[in-house]
C-alpha positions as CSV (number, residue, x, y, z in Angstrom):
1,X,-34.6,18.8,35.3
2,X,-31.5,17.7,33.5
3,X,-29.9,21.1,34.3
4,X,-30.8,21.2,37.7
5,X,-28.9,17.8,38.1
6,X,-25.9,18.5,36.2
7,X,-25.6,22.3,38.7
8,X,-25.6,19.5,41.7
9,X,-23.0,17.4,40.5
10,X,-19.4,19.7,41.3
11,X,-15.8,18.4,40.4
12,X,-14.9,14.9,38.4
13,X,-14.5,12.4,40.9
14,X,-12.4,9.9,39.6
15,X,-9.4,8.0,40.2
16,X,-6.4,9.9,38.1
17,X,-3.4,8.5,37.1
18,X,-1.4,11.2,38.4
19,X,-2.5,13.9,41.0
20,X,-4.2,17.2,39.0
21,X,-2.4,20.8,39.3
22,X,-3.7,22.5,42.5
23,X,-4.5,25.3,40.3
24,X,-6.9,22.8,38.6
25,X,-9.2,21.8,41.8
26,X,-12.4,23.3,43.0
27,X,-11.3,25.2,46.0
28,X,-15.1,24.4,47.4
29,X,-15.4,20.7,46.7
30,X,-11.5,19.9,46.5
31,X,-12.0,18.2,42.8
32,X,-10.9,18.3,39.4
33,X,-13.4,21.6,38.3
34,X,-16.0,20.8,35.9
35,X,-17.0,23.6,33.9
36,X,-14.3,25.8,35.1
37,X,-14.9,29.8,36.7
38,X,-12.5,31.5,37.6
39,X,-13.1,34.5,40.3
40,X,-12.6,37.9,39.5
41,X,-11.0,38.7,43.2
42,X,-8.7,35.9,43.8
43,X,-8.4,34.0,40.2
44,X,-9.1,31.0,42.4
45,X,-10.4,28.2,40.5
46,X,-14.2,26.8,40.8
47,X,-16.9,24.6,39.5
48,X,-19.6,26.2,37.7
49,X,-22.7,24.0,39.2
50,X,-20.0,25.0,42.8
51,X,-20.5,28.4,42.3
52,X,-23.9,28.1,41.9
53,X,-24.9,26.1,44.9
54,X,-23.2,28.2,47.2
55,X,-25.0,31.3,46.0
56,X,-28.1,29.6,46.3
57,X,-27.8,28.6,49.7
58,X,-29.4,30.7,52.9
59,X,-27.1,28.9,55.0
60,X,-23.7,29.6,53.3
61,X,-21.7,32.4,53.1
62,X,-21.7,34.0,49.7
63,X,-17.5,35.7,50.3
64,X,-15.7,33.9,48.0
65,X,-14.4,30.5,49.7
66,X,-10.5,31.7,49.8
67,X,-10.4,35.5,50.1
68,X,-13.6,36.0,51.7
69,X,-14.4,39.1,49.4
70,X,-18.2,39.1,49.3
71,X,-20.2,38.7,46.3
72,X,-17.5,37.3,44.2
73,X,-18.0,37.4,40.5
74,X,-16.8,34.6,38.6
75,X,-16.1,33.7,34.5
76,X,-15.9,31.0,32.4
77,X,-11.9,29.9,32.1
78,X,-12.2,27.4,28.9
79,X,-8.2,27.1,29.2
80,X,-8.8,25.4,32.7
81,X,-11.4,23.5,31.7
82,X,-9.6,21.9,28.8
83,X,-6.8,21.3,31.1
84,X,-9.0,19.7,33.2
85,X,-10.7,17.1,30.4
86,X,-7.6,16.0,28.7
87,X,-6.5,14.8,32.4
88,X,-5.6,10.5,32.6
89,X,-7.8,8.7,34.8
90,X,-8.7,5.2,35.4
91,X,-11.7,3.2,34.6
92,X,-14.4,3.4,37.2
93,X,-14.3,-0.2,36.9
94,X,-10.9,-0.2,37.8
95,X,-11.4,-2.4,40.5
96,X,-13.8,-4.8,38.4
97,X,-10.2,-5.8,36.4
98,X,-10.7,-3.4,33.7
99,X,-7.0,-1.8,32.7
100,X,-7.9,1.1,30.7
101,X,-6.7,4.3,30.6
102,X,-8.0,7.2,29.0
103,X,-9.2,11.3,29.4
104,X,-11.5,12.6,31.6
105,X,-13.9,13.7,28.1
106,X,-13.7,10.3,27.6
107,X,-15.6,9.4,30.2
108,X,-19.3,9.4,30.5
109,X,-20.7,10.8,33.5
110,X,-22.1,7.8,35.8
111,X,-23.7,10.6,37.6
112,X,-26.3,11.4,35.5
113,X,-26.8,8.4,33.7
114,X,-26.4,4.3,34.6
115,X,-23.1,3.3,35.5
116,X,-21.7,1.1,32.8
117,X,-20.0,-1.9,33.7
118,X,-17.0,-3.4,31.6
119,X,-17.6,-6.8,30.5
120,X,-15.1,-10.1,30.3
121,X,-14.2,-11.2,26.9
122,X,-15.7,-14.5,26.4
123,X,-13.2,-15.2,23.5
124,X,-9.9,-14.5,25.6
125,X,-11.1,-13.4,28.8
126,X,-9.7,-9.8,29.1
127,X,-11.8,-7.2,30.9
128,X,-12.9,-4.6,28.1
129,X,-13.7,-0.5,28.8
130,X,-17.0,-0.1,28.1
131,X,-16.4,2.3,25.0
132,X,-14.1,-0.4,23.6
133,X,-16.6,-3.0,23.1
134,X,-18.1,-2.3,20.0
135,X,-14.4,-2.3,17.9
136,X,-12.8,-5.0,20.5
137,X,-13.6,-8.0,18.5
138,X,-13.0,-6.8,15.1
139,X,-9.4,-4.8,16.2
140,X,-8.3,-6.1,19.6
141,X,-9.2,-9.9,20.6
142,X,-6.3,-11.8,19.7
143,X,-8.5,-15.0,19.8
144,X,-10.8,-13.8,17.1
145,X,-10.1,-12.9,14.0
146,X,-11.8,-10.0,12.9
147,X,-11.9,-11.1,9.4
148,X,-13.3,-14.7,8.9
149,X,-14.7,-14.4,12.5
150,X,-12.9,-17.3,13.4
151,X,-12.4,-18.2,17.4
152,X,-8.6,-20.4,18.1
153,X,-5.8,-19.7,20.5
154,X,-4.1,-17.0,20.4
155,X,-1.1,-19.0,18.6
156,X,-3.4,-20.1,16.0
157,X,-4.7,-16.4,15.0
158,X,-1.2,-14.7,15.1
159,X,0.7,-17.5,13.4
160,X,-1.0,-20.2,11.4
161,X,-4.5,-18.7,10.5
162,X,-3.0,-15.5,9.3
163,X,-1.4,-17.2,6.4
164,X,-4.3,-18.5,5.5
165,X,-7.0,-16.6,6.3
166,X,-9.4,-16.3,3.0
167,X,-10.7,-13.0,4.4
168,X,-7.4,-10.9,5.1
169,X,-6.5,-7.8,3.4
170,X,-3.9,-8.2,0.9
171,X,-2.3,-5.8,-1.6
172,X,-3.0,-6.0,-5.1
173,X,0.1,-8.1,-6.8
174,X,0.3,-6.0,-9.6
175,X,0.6,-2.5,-7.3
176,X,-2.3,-1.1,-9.0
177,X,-2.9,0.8,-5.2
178,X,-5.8,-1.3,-4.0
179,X,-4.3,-2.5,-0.9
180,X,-7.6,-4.1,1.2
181,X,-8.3,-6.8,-1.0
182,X,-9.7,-9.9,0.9
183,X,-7.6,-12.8,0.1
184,X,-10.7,-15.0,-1.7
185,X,-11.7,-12.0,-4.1
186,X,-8.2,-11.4,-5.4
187,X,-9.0,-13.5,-8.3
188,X,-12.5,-11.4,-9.0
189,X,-10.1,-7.6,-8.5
190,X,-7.4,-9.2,-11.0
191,X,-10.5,-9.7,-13.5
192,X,-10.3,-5.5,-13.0
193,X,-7.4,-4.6,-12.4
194,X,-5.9,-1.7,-14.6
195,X,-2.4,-3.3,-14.6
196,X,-2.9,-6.9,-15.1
197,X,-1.3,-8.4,-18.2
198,X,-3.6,-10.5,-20.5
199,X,-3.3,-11.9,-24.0
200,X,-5.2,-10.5,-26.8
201,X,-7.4,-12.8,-27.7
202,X,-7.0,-12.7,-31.6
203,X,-3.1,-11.8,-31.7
204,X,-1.7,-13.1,-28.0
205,X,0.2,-9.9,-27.8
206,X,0.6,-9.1,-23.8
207,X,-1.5,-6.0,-22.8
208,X,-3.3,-4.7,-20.3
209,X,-7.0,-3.8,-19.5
210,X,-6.5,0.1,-19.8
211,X,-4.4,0.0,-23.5
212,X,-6.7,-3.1,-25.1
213,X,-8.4,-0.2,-26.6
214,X,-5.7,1.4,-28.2
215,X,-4.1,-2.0,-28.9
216,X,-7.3,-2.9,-30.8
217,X,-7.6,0.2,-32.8
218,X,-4.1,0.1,-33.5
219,X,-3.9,-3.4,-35.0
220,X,-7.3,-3.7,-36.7
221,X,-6.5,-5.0,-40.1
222,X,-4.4,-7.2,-38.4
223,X,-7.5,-9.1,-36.4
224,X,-9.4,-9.0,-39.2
225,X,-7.5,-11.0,-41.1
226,X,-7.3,-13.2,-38.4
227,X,-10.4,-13.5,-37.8
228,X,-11.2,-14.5,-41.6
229,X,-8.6,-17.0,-41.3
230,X,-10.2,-18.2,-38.4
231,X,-14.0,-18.5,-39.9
232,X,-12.7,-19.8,-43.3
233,X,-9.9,-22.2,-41.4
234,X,-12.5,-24.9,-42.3
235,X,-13.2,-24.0,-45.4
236,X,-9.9,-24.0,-47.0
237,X,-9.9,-27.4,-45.7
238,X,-12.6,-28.5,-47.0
239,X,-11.5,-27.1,-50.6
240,X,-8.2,-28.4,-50.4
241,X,-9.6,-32.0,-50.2
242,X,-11.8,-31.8,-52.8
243,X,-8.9,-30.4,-54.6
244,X,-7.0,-33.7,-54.0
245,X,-10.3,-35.4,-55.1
246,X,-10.8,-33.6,-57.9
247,X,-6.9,-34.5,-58.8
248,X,-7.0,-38.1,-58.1
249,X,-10.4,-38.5,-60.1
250,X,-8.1,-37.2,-63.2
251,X,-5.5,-39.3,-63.3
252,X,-7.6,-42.4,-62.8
253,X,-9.5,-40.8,-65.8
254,X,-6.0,-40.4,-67.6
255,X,-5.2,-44.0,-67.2
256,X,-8.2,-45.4,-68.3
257,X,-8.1,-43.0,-71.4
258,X,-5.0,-44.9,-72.4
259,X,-6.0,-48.4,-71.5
260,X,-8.7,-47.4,-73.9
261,X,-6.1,-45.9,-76.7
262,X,-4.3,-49.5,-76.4
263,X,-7.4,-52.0,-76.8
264,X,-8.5,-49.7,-80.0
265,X,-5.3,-49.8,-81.4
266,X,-5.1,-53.7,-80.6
267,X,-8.5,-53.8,-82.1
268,X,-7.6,-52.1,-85.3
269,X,-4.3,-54.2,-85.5
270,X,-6.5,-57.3,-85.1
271,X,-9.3,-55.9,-87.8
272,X,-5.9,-55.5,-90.0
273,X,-4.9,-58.9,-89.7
274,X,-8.7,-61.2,-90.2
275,X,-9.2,-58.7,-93.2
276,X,-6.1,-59.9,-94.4
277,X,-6.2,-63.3,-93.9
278,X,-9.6,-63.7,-95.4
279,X,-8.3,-61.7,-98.5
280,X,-5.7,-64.8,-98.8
281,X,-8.1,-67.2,-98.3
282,X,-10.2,-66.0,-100.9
């Protein structure tokens, strides 16, 4: 059934922006030719589902429509018919407001199938083709930004939002090549990123993610001594005031050592002297 409609349907019937070659047009329904044949006697130029209807007609002549030879034959000419297809027409619903330009490929056939309508942008009011609805809001409304989804004048979008927009693409600062990065997740790619500098974390030396590897095999000895400094840091504290203790307890021991030296000796001298006096006595 679907074939049987499309061999009724002759030429494209549009609206082109610039009048189609001559050579181009059906010579039996005066359009564009769709499916292009070109006949053998002539090399006149004709649509295929054309062709057909006249041959099947008991009413029309079947001589060829311009040199009246009968029983033309005709063949595909694929040249024409690209010709024909990459042809600038209007939108059907040119007159609806719709600006859009494009092939005739481009275009479905409202023939065969509902005629689509173009619809008003709700955002900034502009007519939009049809085929451009699906990619108009995230590429083409210049109210809406097609990252954040926010709606604002047009001002507001081009000028102040786009500085600030958490969702725009921005390049990696570090020109590691990632170049889509959404504003609020640069923080997250810088976590990744193969060039960004960092500190190593036992000897501060700048590096970066793709040589901490080597860095750490290279410098081994050198973090584990760190890290035993680190882990015994409290430790050697702790010793050291014991130490100071330890010290202190000493000399205090020292001095009472000779504060007991000088009461024996004053005790001896003091033994010395009663023995002597009782010996006078006596």
């Amino acid at each position: 059934m679907a074939r049987n409609v499309m061999e009724m349907i002759g030429g494209y019937d549009y609206d082109f922006v610039e009048d189609p070659p001559h050579r181009l047009v059906c010579k039996i329904c005066q359009l564009p030719c769709r499916e292009a044949q070109l006949s053998e006697c002539c090399g006149q130029c004709y649509c295929k589902s054309c062709v057909v209807k006249m041959r099947s007609s008991t009413i029309v002549s079947h001589a060829c429509p311009m040199c009246r030879k009968e029983l033309f034959k005709t063949n595909p000419q694929l040249e024409a018919d690209r010709e024909v297809k990459v042809l600038k027409v209007f939108c059907p619903n040119k007159s609806d407001g719709c600006s859009w330009i494009g092939e005739v490929a481009s275009i479905d056939d409202t023939r065969t199938k509902p005629a689509q309508k173009c619809t008003k942008c709700d955002k900034c009011e502009e007519i939009v083709h049809y085929s451009k609805l699906a990619s108009h809001f995230t590429t083409d409304c210049p109210n809406y930004c097609q990252y954040c989804d926010m709606t604002a004048d047009r001002e507001v979008i081009s000028n102040e939002h786009k500085g600030k927009c958490r969702k725009l693409p921005v390049a990696c600062p570090n020109n590691c090549g990632s170049d889509n990065i959404p504003r609020d997740g640069l923080k997250e790619h810088r976590l990744v990123c193969p060039l960004e500098v960092i500190r190593c974390n036992w000897c501060q030396a700048e590096i970066t993610p793709t040589s901490k590897e080597e860095h750490d095999k290279e410098n081994n000895v050198e973090h584990l001594q760190l890290i035993c400094d680190e882990h015994f840091k409290g430790s050697k504290s702790e010793l050291q005031n014991v130490s100071v203790g330890v010290k202190e307890i000493a000399r205090s021991v020292e001095v009472a050592r000779h504060q007991l030296m000088t009461v024996f000796l004053i005790t001896a001298v003091l033994c010395v002297a009663v023995s002597t006096l009782i010996v006078v006595f006596l």
